[in-house]
Each structure stands twice: as structure tokens, then as C-alpha cells.
C-alpha positions in Angstrom: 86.4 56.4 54.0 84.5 54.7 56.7 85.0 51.5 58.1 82.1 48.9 57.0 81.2 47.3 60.2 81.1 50.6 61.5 78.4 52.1 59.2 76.7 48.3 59.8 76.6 49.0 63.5 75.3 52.2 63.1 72.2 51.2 60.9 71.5 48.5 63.4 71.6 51.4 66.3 69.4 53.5 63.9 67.3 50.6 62.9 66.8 50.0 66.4 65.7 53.1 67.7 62.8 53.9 64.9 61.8 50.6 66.3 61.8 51.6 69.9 60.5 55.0 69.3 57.3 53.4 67.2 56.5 50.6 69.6 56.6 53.3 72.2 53.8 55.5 69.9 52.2 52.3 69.0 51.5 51.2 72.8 50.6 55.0 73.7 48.2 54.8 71.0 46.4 51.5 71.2 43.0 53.0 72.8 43.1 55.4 70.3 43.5 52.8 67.3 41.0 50.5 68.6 38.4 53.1 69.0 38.7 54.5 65.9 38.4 51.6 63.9 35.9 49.8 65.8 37.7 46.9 67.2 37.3 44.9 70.2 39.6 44.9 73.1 41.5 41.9 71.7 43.3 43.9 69.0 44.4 46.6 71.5 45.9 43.5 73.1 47.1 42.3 70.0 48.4 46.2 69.4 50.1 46.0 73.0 51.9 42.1 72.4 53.0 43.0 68.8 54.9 46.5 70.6 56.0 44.1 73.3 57.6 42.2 70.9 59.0 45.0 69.6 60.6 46.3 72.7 62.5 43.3 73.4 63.7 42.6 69.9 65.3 46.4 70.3 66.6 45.1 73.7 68.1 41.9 72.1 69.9 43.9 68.8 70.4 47.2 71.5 72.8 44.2 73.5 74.3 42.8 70.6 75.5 45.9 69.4 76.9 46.8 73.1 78.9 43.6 73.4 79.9 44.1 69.9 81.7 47.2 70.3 82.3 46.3 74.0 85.6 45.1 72.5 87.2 47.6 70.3 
């Protein structure tokens, strides 16, 4: 039987890579996305802050998570 704050570290590590991995797709994609439906350059923008965002929450839990098992 596993440890609980093991299996909660893990889904934060696991939570926190879909989120890298789809703010990476989502700022490869932005052109894409705005061309297809028709939008101005502001919502690429918008497309590129919300993946920013994304990236640095990752960075924030990703550091967490180090300093947490830093000590065991």
C-alpha cells in the first residue's frame, strides 16, 4: 500500500506535465488557431499570455514538488 503524499506528489508531477506539454502545443499552434477561426492578432496574443501563464505555473508547482521531496 502506497504512501498518500507520495501518490499526491505524483498527480501534482503528472498534473504538471499535461500542463507543460499543452501550453507547449498551444503556443506552437497559436497561428494556426487564429487563422482558422478568423481572429485578430490579439487573440494569438491572448493564446501566447494564457500558455505563458501556463508555463510558469508548471515552473512554480514543478519547484514545489522539488523542494518537497528535496528532504526525504
Amino acid at each position: 500500500m502506497e504512501n498518500r503524499p507520495d501518490q499526491d506528489t505524483a498527480r501534482l508531477g503528472r498534473q504538471a506535465a499535461i500542463v507543460i506539454a499543452c501550453a507547449g502545443l498551444l503556443s506552437i499552434f497559436a497561428p494556426q488557431l487564429t487563422r482558422a477561426l478568423g481572429a485578430p492578432a490579439r487573440v494569438e496574443m491572448l493564446f501566447y499570455l494564457i500558455s505563458l501563464a501556463a508555463f510558469i505555473w508548471s515552473l512554480v508547482v514543478t519547484w514545489k514538488l522539488w523542494q518537497k521531496t528535496r528532504d526525504k
